[in-house]
C-alpha positions in Angstrom: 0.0 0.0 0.0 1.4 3.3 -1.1 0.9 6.1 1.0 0.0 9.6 -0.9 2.0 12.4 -0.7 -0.3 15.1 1.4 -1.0 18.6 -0.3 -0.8 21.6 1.5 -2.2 24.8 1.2 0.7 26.4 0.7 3.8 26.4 -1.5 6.5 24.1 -1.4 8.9 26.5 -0.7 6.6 27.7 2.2 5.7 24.2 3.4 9.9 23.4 3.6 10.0 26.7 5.8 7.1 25.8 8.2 8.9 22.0 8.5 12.2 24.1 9.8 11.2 25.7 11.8 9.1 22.8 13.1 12.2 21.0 13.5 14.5 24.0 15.1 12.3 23.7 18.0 12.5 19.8 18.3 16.3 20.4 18.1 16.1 23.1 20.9 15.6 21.9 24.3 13.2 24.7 25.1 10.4 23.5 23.6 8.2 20.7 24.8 8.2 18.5 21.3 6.9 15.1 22.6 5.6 12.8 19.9 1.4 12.5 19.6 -0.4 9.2 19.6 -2.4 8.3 16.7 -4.9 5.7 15.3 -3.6 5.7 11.9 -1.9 2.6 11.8 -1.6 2.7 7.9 0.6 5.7 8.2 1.8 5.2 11.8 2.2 1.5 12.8 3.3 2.0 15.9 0.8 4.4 16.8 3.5 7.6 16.8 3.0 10.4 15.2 6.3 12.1 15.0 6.0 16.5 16.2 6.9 17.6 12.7 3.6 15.5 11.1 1.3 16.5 13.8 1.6 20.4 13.8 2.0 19.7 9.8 -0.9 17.6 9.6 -2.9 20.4 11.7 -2.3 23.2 9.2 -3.2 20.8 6.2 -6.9 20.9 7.9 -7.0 23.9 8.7 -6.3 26.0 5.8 -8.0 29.6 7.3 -4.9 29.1 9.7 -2.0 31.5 8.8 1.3 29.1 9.7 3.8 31.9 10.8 0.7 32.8 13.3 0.3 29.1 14.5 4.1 28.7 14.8 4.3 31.9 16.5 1.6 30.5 19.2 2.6 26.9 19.4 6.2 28.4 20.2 4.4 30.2 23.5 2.5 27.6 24.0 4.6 24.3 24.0 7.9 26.5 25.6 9.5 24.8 28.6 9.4 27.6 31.8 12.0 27.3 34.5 
């Protein structure tokens, strides 16, 4: 079973910039960048869905949301406070 390649609704050169900076917080130990659970085995067999897919995933159904916006928030939101 092949999996398809999802479509944002943004450019490609746009969607590589969101996936960045996605993964410059999961490289910075500031952020809390846990993996999520999911029930899509197909995709996920272990039941992991990695940070990167899951905020990527979000945007893709959610195309109103403006990603430097989201970014902006999930950066305040998922920051690690002393």
């Amino acid at each position: 079973m092949q999996i398809k390649k999802r479509v944002y609704p943004f450019g490609a050169e746009e969607e590589q910039e969101i996936k960045e900076a996605l993964r410059q917080m999961m490289l910075n130990g500031s952020y809390n960048t846990s993996a999520g659970y999911t029930a899509d085995s197909a995709a996920y067999p272990d039941g992991v869905m990695p940070f990167v897919d899951k905020h990527m995933r979000y945007l893709d159904a959610n195309p109103k949301v403006d990603p430097h916006m989201y970014l902006a928030n999930l950066r305040l939101k998922i920051r690690i406070r002393p």
